[in-house]
C-alpha positions in Angstrom: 125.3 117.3 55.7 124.7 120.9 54.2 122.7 122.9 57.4 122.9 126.6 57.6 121.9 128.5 60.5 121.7 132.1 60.1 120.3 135.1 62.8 120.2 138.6 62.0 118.5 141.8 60.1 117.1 142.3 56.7 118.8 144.8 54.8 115.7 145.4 52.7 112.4 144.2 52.1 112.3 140.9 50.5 111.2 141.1 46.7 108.8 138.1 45.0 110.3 136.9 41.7 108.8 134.2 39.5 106.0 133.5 37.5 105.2 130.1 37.7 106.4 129.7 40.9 106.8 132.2 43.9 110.2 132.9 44.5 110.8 135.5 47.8 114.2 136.9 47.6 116.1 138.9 50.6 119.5 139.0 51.8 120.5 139.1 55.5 122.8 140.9 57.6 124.7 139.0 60.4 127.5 140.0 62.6 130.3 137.8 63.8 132.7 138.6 66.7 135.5 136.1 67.2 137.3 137.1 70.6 138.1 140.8 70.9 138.3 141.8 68.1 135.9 144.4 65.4 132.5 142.3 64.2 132.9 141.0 61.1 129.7 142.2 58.9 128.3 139.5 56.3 125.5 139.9 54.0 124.1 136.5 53.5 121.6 136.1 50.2 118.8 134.3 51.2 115.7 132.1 48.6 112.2 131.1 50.1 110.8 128.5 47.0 106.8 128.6 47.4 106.5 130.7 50.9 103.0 131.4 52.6 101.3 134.0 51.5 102.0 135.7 55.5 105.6 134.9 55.0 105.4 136.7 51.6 103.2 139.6 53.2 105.6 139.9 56.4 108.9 139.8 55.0 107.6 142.2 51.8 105.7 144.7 53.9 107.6 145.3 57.0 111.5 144.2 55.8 114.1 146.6 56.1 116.1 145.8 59.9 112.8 143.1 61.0 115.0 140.8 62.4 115.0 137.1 61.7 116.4 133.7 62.3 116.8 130.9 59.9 118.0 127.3 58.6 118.5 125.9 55.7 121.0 124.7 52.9 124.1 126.6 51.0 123.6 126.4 47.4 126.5 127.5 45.3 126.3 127.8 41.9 129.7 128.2 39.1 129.4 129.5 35.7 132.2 131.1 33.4 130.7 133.8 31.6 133.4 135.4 29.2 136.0 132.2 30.5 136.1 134.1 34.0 134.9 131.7 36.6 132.5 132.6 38.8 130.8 131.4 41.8 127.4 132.4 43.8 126.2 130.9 46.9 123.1 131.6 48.6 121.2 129.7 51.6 117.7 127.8 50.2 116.0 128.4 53.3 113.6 125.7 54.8 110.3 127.3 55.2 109.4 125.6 58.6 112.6 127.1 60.3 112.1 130.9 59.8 111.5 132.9 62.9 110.9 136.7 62.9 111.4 139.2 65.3 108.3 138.4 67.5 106.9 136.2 65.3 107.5 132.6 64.2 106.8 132.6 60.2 106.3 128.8 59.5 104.2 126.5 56.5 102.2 125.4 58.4 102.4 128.9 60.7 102.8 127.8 64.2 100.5 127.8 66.8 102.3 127.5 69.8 106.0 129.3 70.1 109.4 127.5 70.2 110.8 130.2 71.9 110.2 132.6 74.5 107.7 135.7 73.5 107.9 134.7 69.9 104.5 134.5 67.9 102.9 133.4 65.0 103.1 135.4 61.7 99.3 135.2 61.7 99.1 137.1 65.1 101.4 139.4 64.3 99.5 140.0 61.3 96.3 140.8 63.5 97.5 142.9 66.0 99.5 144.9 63.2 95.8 145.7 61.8 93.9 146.2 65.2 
């Protein structure tokens, strides 16, 4: 089984890509402390395939350190350009699983929290424009 569960910070706002298809791009920052010793820093590439539109709008307007919570799949991909090989992994994230900050960003967006003193995208959303 092929599960990814990743918590931590966007380093940037996330960028749309694609023409036929809306492709939201953003890469993660997560920390990792194993015992006593210094957190390990990883930067984890992350691709939403057909997002909400409030996913798109959140994670493109508000971005940089909006801290988030996700699951979904590691997808590597290996090419040799020049005879070189080379490798790039990235986590396909499952729409359904991503949580934000103090807001759960869902397809379907949720109504109800999983968690305590999350929220929907969509009220998030409202009370950012009140």
């Amino acid at each position: 089984m092929n599960v990814c569960i990743t918590s931590g910070h966007l380093v940037s706002r996330a960028v749309v890509r694609g023409k036929d298809r809306n492709i939201l791009v953003f890469t993660v920052v997560t920390k990792q402390q194993n015992g006593e010793t210094e957190p390990t820093v990883s930067h984890v590439p992350c691709v939403v395939f057909n997002p909400s539109a409030e996913l798109a709008q959140l994670l493109t307007t508000t971005g940089t350190g909006l801290a988030i919570e996700l699951q979904g799949r590691v997808n590597v991909s290996r090419f040799k350009p020049e005879e070189e090989p080379r490798a790039n992994a990235e986590v396909v994230v499952y729409t359904k699983t991503i949580r934000t900050g103090t807001a759960v960003a869902s397809a379907p967006v949720a109504t109800k929290p999983r968690m305590g003193g999350l929220r929907s995208v969509a009220e998030v959303l409202k009370n950012a424009a009140a």
